[in-house]
N, C-alpha and C positions, 0 to 999 in steps of 0.2 A: 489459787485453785480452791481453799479451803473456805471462801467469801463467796464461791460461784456455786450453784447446785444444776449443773447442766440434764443432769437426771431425776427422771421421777421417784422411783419404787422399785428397789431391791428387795428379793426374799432370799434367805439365806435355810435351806434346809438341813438342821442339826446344829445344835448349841454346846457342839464340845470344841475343843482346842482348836481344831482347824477349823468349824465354822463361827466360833468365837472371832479371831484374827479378823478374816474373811469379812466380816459383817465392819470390823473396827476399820480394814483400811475401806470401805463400801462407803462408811457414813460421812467422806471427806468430797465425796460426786455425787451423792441420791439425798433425796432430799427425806427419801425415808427410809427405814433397811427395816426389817422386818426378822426375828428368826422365829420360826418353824422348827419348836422340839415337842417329839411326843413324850417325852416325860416330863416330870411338876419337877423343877432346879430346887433341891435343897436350900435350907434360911441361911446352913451356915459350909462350913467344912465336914464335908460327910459323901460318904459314896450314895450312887444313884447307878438305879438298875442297870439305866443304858451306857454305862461304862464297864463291864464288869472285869475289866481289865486294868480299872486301876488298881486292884488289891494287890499287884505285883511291881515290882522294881522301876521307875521311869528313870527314863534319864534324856534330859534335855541339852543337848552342847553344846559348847562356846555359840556356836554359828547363831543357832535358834534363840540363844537369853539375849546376844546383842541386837537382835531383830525385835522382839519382845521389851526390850529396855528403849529401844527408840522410839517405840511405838507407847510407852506407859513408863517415861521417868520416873524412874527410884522405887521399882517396883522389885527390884533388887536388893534394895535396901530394905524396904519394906517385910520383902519375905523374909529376911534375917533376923530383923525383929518379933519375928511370931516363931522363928527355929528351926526355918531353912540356911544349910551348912555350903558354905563355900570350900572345895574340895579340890586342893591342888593333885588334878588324875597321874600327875607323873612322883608328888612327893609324898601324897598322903593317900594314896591307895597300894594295898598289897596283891600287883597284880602278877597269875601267872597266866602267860601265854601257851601256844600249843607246844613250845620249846621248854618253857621253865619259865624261872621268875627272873622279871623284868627287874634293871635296877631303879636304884628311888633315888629322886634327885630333885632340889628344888626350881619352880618353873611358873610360869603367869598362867597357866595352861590350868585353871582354876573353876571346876564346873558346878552347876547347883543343884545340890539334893537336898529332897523332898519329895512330900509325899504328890502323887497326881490328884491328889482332892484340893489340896491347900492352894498347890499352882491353877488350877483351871478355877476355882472359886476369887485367887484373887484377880485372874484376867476375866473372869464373868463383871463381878461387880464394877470394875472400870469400863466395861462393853457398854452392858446395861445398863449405866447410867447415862448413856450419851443420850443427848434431846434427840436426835435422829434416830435412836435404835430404840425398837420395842421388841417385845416376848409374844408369841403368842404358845401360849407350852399346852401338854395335854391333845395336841393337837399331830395327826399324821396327814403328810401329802398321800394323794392315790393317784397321782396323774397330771400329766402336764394337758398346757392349754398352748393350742398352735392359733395363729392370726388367720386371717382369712385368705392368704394366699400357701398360709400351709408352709414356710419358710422360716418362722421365726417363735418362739415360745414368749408367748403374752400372759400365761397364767398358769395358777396350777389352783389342783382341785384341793381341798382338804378338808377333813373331818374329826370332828373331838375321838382320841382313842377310845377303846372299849371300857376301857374305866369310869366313862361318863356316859352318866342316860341321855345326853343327844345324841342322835346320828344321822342329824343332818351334814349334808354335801354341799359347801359353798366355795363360789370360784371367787380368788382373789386374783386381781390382775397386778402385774408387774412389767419393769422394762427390762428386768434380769433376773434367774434363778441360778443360784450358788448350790449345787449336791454334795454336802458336805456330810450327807448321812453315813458314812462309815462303809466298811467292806460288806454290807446287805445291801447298798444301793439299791435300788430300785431302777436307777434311770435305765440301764439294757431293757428291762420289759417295758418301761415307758415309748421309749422308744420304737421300739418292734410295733408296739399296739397302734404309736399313729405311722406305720410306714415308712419309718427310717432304720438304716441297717444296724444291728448291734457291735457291738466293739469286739475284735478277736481279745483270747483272755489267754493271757498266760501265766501259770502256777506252778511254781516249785513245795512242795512239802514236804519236809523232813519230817514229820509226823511225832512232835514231839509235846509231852507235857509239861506244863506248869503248875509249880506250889508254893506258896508265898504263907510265910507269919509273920506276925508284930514279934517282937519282943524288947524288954523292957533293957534296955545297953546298961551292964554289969561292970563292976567296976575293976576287971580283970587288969593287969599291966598290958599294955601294946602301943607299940610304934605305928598307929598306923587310923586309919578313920574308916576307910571301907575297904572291904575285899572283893577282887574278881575270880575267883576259880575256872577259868574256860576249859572248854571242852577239848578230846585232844580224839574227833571222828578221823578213821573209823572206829580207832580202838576205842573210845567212849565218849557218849554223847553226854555221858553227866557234868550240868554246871553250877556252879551257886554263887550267887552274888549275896553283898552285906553293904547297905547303904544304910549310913546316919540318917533319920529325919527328924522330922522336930517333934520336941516334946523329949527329949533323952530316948530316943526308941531306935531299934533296930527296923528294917526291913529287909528279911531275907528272903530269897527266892532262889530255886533250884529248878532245873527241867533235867528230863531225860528223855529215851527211846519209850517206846509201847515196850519193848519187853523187860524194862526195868519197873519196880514198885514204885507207885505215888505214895509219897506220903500223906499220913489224916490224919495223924493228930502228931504231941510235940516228941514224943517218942522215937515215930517212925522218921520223921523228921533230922532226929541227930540220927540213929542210924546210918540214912540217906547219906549223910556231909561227910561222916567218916569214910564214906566211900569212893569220895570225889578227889582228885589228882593230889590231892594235897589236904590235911585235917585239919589245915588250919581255922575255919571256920566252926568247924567240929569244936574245937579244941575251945573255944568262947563260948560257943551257944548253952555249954555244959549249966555254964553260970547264969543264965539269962531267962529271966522270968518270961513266958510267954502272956501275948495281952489279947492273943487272938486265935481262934479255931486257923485248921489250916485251909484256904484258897486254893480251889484246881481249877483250872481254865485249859482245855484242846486244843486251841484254834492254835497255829505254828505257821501256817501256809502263808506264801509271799505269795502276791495274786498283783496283776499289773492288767487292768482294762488301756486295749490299745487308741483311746478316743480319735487320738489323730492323724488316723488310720483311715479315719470313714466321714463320709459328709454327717454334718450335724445339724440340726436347728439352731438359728441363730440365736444371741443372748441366751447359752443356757453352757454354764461352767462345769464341769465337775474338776473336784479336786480331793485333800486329803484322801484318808483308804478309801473313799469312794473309786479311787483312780486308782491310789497303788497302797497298796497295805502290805504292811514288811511281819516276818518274824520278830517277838518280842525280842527274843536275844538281842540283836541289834541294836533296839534304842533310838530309832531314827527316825520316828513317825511325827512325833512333833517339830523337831527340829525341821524336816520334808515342809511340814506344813508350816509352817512361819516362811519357808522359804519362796512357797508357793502363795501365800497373801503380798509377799513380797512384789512377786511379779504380776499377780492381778491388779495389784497396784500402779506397777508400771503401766501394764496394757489399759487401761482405762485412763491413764496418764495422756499415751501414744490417741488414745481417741480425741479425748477432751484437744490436744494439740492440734489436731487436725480438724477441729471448729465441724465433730460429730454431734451436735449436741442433740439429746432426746435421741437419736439413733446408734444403734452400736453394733452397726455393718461388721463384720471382721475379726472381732472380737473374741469369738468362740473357737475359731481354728487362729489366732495368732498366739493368745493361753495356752491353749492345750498342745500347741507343737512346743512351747517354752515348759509346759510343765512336763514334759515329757523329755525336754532335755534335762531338766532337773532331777528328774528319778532316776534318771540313767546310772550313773553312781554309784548309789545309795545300794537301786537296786543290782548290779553287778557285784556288788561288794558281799551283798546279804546270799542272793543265789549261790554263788560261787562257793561259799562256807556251807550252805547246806546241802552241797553237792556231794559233800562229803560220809555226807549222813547215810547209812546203808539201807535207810528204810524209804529216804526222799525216792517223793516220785514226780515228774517233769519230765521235759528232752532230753534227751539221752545226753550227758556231759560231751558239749563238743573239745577238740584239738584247745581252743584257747581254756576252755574252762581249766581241763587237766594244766598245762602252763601253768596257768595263776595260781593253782596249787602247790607246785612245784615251785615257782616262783616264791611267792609267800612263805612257804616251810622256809626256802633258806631264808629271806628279810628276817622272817621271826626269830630265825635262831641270830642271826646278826645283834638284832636288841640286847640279847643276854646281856652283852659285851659293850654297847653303845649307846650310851648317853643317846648322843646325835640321833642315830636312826631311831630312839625309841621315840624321840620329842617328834619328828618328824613325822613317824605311826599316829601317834597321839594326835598334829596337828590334822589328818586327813579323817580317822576316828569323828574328830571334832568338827568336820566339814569347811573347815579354813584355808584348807589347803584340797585339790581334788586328788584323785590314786595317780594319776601321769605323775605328779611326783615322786613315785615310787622310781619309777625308769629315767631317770632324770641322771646324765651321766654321773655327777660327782657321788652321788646315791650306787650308785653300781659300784663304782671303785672302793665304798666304805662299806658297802656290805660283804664284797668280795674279799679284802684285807681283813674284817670282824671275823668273818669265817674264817680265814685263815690261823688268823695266830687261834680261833677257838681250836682249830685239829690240832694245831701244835701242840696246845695246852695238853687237850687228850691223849696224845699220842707219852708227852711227858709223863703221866699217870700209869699209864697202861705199862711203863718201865720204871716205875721209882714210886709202888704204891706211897711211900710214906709223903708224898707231895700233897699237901691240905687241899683237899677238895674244891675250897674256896677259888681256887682260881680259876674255877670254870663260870 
């Protein structure tokens, strides 16, 4: 397939991680791919406007670096060598869940941290370098271009951003558009505007903020590489993460509710940790040169446009947050999206097989019901967690929501106690495994007996204070 080019000319709007991917597995069918970013891409590793959410914690999982590594051999190694840390999440992270803290056990279950400049610059430069892929940057879409029976999208309009003195309007034509512009899409009003119906939209918001610094990783003694501090709503929404990146650097990051204080500078900051379920992050930062003002970013809302819901124009994709954009907390947006070039991959696959060439009949509703089973998941997982939030606002938490609340409190409290079920958390975290594993008979029967001997435990204490706490 990669000797055949049955397609003309893909445009790919937005040149971050998901339309990055996107454009890479495009350049294997079209004989040109094109991305459409309205910002100038930095020379090297460095933030850009139109991300301003990398200044905060990413985290990529197993699922998404094995998609990414297959797609760009030894880009893994590569990143190691500039001082992204491979990070066993079950031995070398100190995590605590909504129960307490998980135990630590060695495990392959080994994720990469780094900074989101460093990873999307190195998957940029291997994009962009491909003879089939070009840039056109500085530049925004303002509209799609329908054919002339009004059925299918053959172009789209676009114009140098306001940063530059042209402002003229030229149609590029295409035989596919990728909206990979992020959770501001545009495509609903495009849409609407040539007479096709918008997508229903469904939003959960916990309404929560984000604050992120650098700092410079101190040479304090600890067992341990990063830390998770999770939240434990409703009684508190505060959380803070501590991820190694490269360079000897910290990256922390904490959210909370609207009626908790943001922090703005490094002060407020330790403050904030001390106050989170556990000091232990508190208890380092003390030591730790800050290398950076502090980063606050709003945006918390899970937002899922329902594409495959409604008739579309044909050849026009949408995917990453263009389609479903998750709460940071989570972590899941990249990985989502490696998994969704994934399957554009396929479905263009499924065309070319069926000797579509130059046409791609189908193709728009056979994706977007595939990427839509793909979110499902991710996003039930992310909702669900911030159902919990006293401030989210969404549909009213149905019958199953509360369950899986109930449900999960006990799994969670099971981990304390279990290897097993915590690698098993971890493997579904990681998207290796889907949540049906959760309910999974043998999975019942070991979370049912974890709990068990855990009340014994307690119940031990509760008559023999002098019993070492440890064995809870």
């Amino acid at each position: 397939m990669k000797n055949e080019m049955p397609y003309s000319h893909a445009i790919v709007i937005g040149g971050s991680i998901a339309g990055l991917l996107a454009a890479h597995v495009l350049a294997d069918s079209f004989e040109q791919v094109t991305i459409i970013e309205r910002d100038i891409f930095p020379e090297g590793v460095t933030a850009r406007r139109g991300v301003p959410q990398a200044r905060h914690a990413h985290t990529l999982f197993i699922r998404g670096l094995n998609i990414i590594e297959s797609y760009f051999p030894d880009i893994t190694k590569e990143l190691g060598q500039q001082g992204a840390n491979m990070v066993d999440t079950a031995g070398e992270m100190a995590w605590m869940n909504r129960a307490g803290w998980v135990p630590r056990f060695t495990s392959d279950l080994r994720m990469l941290i780094c900074s989101r400049d460093l990873l999307e610059w190195n998957i940029r430069r291997r994009v962009t370098t491909h003879p089939r892929v070009s840039i056109l940057q500085n530049t925004h879409v303002i509209g799609l271009v329908l054919n002339s029976a009004g059925d299918a999208v053959c172009g789209v309009q676009a114009r140098p951003s306001k940063s530059s003195d042209d402002d003229s309007t030229q149609i590029i034509p295409t035989n596919l558009v990728v909206d990979a512009s992020g959770r501001n899409s545009r495509t609903p009003r495009w849409l609407a505007s040539l007479g096709y119906p918008v997508p229903p939209e469904v939003t959960v918001d916990a309404k929560l903020w984000y604050a992120s610094v650098l700092y410079e990783a101190p040479t304090t003694q600890r067992d341990w590489q990063g830390a998770f501090i999770q939240a434990k709503p409703p009684e508190t929404a505060r959380l803070g993460i501590l991820f190694p990146i490269e360079n000897n650097r910290w990256l922390v990051s904490v959210n909370g509710s609207p009626t908790d204080a943001r922090p703005t500078d490094h002060a407020s900051m330790l403050r904030f940790t001390k106050t989170l379920r556990s000091p232990l992050i508190h208890d380092h930062l003390q030591y730790a040169k800050p290398l950076s003002r502090v980063y606050g970013n709003g945006s918390s809302a899970n937002r899922l446009r329902r594409y495959e819901q409604i008739r579309m124009p044909e050849q026009l994709i949408v995917l990453g947050d263009a389609l479903c954009s998750f709460s940071p907390t989570y972590g899941q947006g990249m990985t989502v999206a490696a998994l969704e070039s994934q399957a554009l991959a396929d479905c263009i696959q499924t065309q070319h097989s069926q000797a579509r060439h130059g046409v791609l009949r189908g193709l728009t509703s056979q994706f977007q019901q595939k990427a839509a089973s793909l979110v499902s998941g991710p996003w039930t997982l992310a909702t669900n967690e911030d159902y919990r939030i006293l401030q989210a606002t969404g549909d009213e938490p149905s019958r199953s929501v509360k369950f899986m609340h109930w449900y999960l409190n006990q799994f969670l409290a099971a981990t304390i106690n279990d290897e097993v079920l915590h690698a098993q958390f971890l493997r579904i975290v990681h998207m290796m495994d889907g949540p049906e594993q959760l309910f999974q008979p043998k999975t019942l029967w070991r979370m049912a007996w974890a709990n068990l001997q855990r009340r014994d435990a307690q119940s031990i204490l509760l008559h023999d204070p002098q019993v070492s706490a440890n064995v809870l």
